[in-house]
FILUM-988352 format. One line per field, with one value per residue (C-alpha): x, y, z; residue in one letter. Coordinates in Angstrom, 1 decimal, decimal comma. Layout:
N
x X_...
y Y_...
z Z_...
type a_...
end
This chain:
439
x 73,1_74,4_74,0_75,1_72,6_69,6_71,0_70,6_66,9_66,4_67,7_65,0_62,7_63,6_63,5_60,5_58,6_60,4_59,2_55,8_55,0_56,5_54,5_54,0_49,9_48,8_51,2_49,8_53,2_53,3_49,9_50,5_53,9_51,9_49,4_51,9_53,6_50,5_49,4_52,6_53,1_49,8_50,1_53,4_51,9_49,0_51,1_54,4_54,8_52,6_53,5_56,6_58,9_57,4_58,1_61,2_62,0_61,1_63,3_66,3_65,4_65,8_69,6_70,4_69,4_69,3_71,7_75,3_77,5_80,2_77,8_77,2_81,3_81,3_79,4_80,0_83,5_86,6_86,6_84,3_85,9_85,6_83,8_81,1_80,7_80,3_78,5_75,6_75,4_75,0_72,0_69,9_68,0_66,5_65,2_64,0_62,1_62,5_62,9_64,9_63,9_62,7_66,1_68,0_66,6_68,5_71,3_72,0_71,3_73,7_76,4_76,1_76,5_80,2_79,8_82,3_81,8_82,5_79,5_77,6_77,1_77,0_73,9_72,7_72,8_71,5_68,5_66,2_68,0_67,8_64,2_63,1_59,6_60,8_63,5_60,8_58,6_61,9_62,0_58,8_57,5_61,2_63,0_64,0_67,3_66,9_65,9_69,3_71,4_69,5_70,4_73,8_74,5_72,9_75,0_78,3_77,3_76,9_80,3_82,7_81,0_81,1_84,8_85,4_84,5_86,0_89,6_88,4_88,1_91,2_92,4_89,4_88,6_92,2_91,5_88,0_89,5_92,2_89,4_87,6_90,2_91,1_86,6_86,1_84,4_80,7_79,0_75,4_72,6_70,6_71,1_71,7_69,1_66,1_67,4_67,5_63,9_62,7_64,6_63,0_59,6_59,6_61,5_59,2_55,8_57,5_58,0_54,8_52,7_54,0_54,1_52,6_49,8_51,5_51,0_47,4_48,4_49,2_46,3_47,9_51,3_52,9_53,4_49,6_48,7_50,8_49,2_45,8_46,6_49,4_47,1_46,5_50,4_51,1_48,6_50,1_53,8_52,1_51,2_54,8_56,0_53,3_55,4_58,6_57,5_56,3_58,8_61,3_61,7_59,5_56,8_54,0_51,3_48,0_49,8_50,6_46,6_45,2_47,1_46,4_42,5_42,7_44,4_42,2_39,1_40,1_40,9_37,3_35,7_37,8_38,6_41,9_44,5_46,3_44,3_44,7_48,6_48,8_47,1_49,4_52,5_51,1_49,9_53,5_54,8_52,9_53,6_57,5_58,0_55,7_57,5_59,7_61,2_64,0_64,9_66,1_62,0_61,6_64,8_63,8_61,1_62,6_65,8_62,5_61,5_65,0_65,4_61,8_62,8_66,4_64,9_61,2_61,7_63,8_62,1_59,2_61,6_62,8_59,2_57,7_61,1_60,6_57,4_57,4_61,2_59,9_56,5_54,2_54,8_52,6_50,3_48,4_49,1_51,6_51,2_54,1_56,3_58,3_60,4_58,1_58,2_58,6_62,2_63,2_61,5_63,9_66,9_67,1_66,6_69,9_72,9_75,1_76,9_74,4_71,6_72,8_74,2_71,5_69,1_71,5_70,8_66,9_66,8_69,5_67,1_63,6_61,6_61,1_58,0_59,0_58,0_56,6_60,0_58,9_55,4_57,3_60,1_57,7_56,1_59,5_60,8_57,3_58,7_61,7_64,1_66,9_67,5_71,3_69,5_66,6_69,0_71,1_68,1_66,7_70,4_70,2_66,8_65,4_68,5_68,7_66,2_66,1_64,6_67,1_70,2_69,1_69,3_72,6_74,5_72,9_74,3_77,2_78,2_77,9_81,4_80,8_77,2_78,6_80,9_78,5_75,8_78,6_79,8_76,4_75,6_79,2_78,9_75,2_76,1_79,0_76,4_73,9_76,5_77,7_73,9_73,3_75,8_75,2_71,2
y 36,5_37,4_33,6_35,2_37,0_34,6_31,9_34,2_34,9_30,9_30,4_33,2_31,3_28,2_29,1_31,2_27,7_25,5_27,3_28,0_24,6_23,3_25,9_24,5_26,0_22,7_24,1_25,5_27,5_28,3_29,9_31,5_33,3_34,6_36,2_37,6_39,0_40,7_41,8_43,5_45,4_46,7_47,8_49,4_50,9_52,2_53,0_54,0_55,4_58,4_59,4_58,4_58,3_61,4_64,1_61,9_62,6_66,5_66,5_65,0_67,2_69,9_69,0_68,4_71,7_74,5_73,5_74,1_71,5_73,5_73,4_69,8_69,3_72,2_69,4_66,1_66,6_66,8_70,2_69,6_68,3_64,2_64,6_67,3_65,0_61,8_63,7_65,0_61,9_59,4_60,6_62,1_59,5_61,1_64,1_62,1_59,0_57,2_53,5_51,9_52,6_56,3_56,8_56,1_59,5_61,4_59,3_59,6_63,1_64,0_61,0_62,9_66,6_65,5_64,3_62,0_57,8_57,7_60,1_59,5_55,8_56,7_59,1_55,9_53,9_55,7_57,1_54,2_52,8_55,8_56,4_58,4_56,1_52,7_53,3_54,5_51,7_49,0_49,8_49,8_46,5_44,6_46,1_49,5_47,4_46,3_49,7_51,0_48,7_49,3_53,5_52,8_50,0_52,2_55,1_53,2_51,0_54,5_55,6_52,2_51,2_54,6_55,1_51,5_52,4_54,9_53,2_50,5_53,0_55,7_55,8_56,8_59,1_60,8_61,4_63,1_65,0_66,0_67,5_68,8_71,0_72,7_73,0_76,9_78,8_79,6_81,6_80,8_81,9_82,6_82,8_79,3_80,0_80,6_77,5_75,6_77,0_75,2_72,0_72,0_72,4_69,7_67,4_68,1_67,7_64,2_63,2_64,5_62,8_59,3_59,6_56,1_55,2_54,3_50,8_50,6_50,6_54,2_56,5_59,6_61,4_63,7_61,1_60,2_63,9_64,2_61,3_62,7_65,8_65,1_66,2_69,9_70,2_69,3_72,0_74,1_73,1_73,4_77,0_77,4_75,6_78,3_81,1_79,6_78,5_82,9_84,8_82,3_80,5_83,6_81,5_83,3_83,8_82,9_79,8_78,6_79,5_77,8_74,7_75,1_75,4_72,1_70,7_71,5_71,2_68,0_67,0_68,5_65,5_62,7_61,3_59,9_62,1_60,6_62,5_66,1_64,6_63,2_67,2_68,9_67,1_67,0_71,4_71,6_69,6_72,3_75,2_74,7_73,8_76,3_79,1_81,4_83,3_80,7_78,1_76,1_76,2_73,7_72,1_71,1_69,2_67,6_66,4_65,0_63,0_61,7_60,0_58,6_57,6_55,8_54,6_53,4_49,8_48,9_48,9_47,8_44,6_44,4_44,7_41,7_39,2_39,7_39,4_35,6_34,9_36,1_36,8_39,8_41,6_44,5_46,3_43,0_41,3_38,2_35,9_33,6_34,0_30,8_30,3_29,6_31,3_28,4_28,0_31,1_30,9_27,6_29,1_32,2_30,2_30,5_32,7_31,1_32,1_30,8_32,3_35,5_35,4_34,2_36,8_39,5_37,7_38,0_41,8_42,6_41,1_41,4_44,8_46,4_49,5_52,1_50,7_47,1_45,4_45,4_43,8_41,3_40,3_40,6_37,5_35,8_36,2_34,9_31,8_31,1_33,9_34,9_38,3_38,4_37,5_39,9_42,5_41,8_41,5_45,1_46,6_44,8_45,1_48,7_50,1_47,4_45,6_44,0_46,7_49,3_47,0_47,1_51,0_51,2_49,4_51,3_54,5_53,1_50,1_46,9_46,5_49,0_47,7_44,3_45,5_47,6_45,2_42,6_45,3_45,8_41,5_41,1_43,9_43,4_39,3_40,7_42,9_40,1_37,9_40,4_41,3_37,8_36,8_39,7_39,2
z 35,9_39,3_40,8_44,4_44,5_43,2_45,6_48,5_47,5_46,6_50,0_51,8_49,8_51,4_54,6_54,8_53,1_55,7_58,7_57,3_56,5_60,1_61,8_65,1_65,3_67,5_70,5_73,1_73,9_70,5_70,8_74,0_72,4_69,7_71,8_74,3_71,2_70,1_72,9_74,0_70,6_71,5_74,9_73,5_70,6_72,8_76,0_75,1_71,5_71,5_75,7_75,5_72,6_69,9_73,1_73,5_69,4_70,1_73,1_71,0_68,1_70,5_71,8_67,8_66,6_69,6_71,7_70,1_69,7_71,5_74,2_74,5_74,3_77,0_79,5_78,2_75,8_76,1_77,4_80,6_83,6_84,1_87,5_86,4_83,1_84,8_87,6_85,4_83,6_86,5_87,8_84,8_85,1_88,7_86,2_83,1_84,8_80,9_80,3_78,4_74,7_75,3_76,7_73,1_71,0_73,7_74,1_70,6_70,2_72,5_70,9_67,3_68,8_69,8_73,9_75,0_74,9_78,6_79,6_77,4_78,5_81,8_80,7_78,6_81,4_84,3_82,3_83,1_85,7_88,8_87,8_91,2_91,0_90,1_93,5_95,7_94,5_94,9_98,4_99,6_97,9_97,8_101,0_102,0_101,5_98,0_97,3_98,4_97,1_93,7_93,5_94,8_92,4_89,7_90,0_90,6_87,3_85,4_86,1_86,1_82,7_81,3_82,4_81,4_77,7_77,4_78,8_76,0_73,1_74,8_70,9_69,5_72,3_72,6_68,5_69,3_72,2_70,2_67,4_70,4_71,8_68,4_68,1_67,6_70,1_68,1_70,3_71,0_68,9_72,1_75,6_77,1_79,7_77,0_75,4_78,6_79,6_76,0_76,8_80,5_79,6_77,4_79,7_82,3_80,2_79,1_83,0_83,9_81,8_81,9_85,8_86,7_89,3_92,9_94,6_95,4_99,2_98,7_98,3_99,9_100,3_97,6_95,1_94,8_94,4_91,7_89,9_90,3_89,2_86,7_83,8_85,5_85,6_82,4_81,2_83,4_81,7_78,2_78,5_80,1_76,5_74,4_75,9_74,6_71,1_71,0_73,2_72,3_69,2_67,5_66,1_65,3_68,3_66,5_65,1_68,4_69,9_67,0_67,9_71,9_71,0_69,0_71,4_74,6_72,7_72,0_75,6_76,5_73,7_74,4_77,7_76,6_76,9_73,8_70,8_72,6_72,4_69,1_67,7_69,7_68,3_64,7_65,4_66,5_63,6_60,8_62,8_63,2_59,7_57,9_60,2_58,1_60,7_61,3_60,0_63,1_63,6_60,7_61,3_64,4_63,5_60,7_62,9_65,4_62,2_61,4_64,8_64,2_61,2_62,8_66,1_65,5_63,1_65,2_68,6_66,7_65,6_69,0_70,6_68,6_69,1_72,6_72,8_71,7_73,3_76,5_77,0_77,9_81,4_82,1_84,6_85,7_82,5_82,4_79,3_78,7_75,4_74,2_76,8_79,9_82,9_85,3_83,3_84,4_88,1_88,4_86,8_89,3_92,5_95,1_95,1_92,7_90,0_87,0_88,4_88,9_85,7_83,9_85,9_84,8_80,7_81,2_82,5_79,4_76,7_78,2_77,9_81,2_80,6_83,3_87,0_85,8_86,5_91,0_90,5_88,0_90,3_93,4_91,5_90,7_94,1_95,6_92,9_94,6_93,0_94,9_96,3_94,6_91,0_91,6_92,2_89,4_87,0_88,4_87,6_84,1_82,9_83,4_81,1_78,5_76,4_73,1_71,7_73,3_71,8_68,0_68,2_70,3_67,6_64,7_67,0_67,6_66,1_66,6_69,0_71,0_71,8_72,5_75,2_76,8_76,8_78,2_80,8_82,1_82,6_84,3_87,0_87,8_88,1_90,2_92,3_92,7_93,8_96,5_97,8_97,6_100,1_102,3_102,9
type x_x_x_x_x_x_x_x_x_x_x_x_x_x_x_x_x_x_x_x_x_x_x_x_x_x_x_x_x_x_x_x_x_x_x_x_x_x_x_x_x_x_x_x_x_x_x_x_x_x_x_x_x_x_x_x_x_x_x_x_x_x_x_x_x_x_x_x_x_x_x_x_x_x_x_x_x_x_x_x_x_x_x_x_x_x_x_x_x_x_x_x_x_x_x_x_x_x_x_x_x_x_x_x_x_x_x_x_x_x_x_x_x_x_x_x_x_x_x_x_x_x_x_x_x_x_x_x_x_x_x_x_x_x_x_x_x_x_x_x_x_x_x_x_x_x_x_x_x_x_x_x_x_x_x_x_x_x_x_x_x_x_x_x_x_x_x_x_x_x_x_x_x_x_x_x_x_x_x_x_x_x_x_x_x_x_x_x_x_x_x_x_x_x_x_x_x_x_x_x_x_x_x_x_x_x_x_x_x_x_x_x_x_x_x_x_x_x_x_x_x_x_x_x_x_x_x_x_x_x_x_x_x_x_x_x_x_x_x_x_x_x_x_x_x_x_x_x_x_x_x_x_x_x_x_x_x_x_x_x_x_x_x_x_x_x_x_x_x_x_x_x_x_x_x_x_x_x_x_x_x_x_x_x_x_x_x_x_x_x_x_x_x_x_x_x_x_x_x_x_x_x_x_x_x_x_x_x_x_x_x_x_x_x_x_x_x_x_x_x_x_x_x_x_x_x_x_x_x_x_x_x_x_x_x_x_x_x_x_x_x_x_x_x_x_x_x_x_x_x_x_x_x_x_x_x_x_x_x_x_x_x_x_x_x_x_x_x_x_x_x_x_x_x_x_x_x_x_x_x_x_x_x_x_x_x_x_x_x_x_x_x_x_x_x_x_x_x_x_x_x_x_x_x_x_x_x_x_x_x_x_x_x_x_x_x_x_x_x_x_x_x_x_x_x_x_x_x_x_x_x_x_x_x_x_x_x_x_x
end
C-alpha cells in the first residue's frame, strides 16, 4: 500500500468534511459572495466566452499555424531590431481593444512560435491596458488628465517591464537568441500579405464585435455610430473573411456559403447575435478540418482547440475564486464578494504608500471585463479613493486578473509569472504615488 498516497486522499477527505460541515450558510456576506460568484461566471459565460475568447482561440490558431515561426522571430526575436520589437508590442493593444484574459491565446501563441520574453511581455501587457475605448472613456469620466497619465503610464509600463524581464532572464534569452540566429531561413508558404489579410480580418471582426456601448452622455460622434452599426461592419468583415477562407486558404466555395447561409439565417431568427456566432465558429470548425486541400486548414483548427483546451479551466477557476474574493463588477451590477467593498473604499483613501499599493494588489487580482474598470473607480473615487491609487489600480487591473495569472504561469512558469505580476504592482504603486502627489 502506498500510505503517501492514501494519506493525501484521507487528508482531501478531511478537509472537504471540515469545511462543509463549518459552512458558514447563516452569513449574510457569505451569501452575498456566493451570488456574486454566480452571477459573474454567468455574465462571463454569456458575455465574454463566445465574443470574446473562441475568435481570440482562431486568431491564436492562426499566428501558430500560418504565420512562420521565422516570421514571428523576424518581429519579435532575436533577429528584429529592439526598438521595432518593443515598438509594435507597446501599443497593440490600440488595434486589439482585448482585456485581460482574451489577451493570453495570443500572448502565448506568439510565446511558443519563438518571440522574445522582452516583447512579448510588453505585447502581454499593453494588450488590455492601451485599449483606444477604455482611454477615451478614462478621460472623459475621470479627467482629460487621468486619461493621459493612464496611455502614457501604459506604454512606458509595456516597455520597462518587458525590458526588465528580459535583463532578469538575459541567460535564458542570450541561449534562445543564440538558437535564433543559427534558425534557417524557411521561406513562407504564402505571401505574408495574404496571410496578414487572414489575420486582419479576424482581428478586426473580434474588435468589432465586442465594441462596447459609450457613456449614455454620448449619443453622437464617430464612436456612437460605430456601436449602432457595429453589427453591419462585421458582416461587412465576414464576407471580407469568406474571400480569404476561398481565394486564400483554398477551401472549397460551397462549403464556405453553406456555412454563411446558416449563419445569416440564423441572425435573421434570433435577435442575439451569439447563435449566428456560435454556427459560424462551429461551420468554420467542420469546414477547416474536413478540407483536404491542406492540411494547415485542419491544423488550424485543431491548434484553436488546443489553446481552448490550455486556457479555458483555468479562467473558469480564476473566474469563480474571484468572484467570492472580490465580488461581481459589471455594467450596472455590483454585488460584494467576501471581502466587502467598504474595506477596500477605506483602504485606498489618501496618497500614501499602502494605499497605493494595496490599489495596485486589487486591480492585479480582481477581473476587470473590457471598459467596466471607469464606472467601478468612478464609484470608488466618489468613496473617498485617491486619484494616485485610482491610477495605479487602472495601470494594474485592466492587464492582470486572477484569471489572466493561472494561464501566464502554465505559459510560462510559475517564476516568471511571479516577477511579472510583482513588476506590474511595484511600478503602478510607483505611478500612483507620483500622480498622486502631482494632482
Amino acid at each position: 500500500m502506498d500510505w503517501k498516497k492514501e494519506s493525501r486522499f484521507l487528508l482531501w477527505m478531511i478537509v472537504i468534511f471540515v469545511a462543509a460541515f463549518y459552512l458558514p450558510l447563516e452569513s449574510e456576506r457569505f451569501n452575498n459572495a456566493i451570488w456574486a460568484t454566480l452571477d459573474l461566471t454567468k455574465w462571463y459565460a454569456r458575455e465574454h466566452v463566445i465574443l470574446c475568447l473562441l475568435p481570440a482561440f482562431f486568431i491564436a490558431g492562426v499566428i501558430s499555424v500560418f504565420v512562420s515561426q521565422g516570421a514571428v522571430m523576424k518581429y519579435f526575436g532575436a533577429k528584429a531590431k529592439k526598438w521595432a520589437a518593443y515598438t509594435v508590442a507597446s501599443v497593440s493593444g490600440t488595434i486589439l481593444a482585448v482585456c485581460s484574459c482574451t489577451i493570453l491565446p495570443l500572448f502565448s501563441s506568439i510565446h511558443r512560435r519563438g518571440a522574445g520574453l522582452g516583447p512579448a511581455i510588453a505585447f502581454l501587457y499593453s494588450g488590455p491596458a492601451i485599449n483606444i475605448l477604455a482611454i477615451i472613456l478614462t478621460a472623459r469620466i475621470l479627467g482629460i488628465e487621468m486619461g493621459v497619465a493612464r496611455i502614457i503610464g501604459a506604454v512606458v509600463f509595456a516597455i520597462v517591464i518587458g525590458s526588465a524581464m528580459a535583463l532578469i532572464y538575459r541567460k535564458e534569452e542570450k541561449a534562445k537568441r543564440e538558437e535564433q540566429l543559427n534558425f534557417p531561413e524557411i521561406p513562407e508558404k504564402r505571401p505574408f500579405w495574404k496571410t496578414s489579410f487572414h489575420f486582419f480580418v479576424l482581428v478586426l471582426i473580434l474588435v468589432f464585435a465586442n465594441w462596447g456601448k459609450p457613456s449614455d452622455d454620448i449619443t453622437s460622434g464617430n464612436w456612437y455610430w460605430i456601436w449602432v452599426n457595429k453589427w453591419y461592419i462585421t458582416g461587412f468583415l465576414s464576407l471580407l473573411l469568406a474571400y480569404s477562407l476561398i481565394f486564400i486558404l483554398g477551401l472549397k466555395w460551397w462549403h464556405v456559403g453553406l456555412v454563411a447561409a446558416a449563419t445569416a439565417l440564423s441572425g435573421l431568427l434570433v435577435a442575439s447575435p451569439l447563435l449566428p456566432v456560435v454556427i459560424a465558429l462551429a461551420g468554420l470548425s467542420i469546414i477547416t478540418l474536413l478540407d483536404r486541400n491542406d492540411p494547415d486548414n485542419a491544423e488550424w483548427t485543431r491548434s484553436s482547440w488546443d489553446f481552448a483546451k490550455q486556457i479555458m479551466p483555468l479562467l473558469a477557476i480564476g473566474v469563480v475564486t474571484a468572484g467570492f474574493l472580490l465580488g461581481s463588477t459589471h455594467d450596472d451590477t455590483a454585488i460584494a464578494g467576501i471581502i466587502p467593498n467598504e474595506w477596500i473604499s477605506e483602504l485606498v483613501g489618501g496618497n500614501s504608500l499602502f494605499s497605493n499599493l494595496f490599489a495596485s494588489i486589487i486591480g492585479a487580482f480582481m477581473y476587470f471585463a473590457t471598459l467596466t474598470e471607469v464606472p467601478i473607480l468612478q464609484g470608488l473615487m466618489a468613496a473617498g479613493m485617491g486619484k494616485g491609487p485610482a491610477l495605479a489600480l487602472l495601470l494594474a487591473g485592466p492587464s492582470l486578473s486572477l484569471p489572466n495569472m493561472l494561464v501566464i504561469r502554465r505559459v510560462m512558469g510559475t517564476q516568471k509569472t511571479l516577477v511579472y505580476v510583482g513588476l506590474v504592482i511595484i511600478m503602478a504603486t510607483i505611478t500612483g504615488l507620483i500622480y498622486g502627489a502631482m494632482f
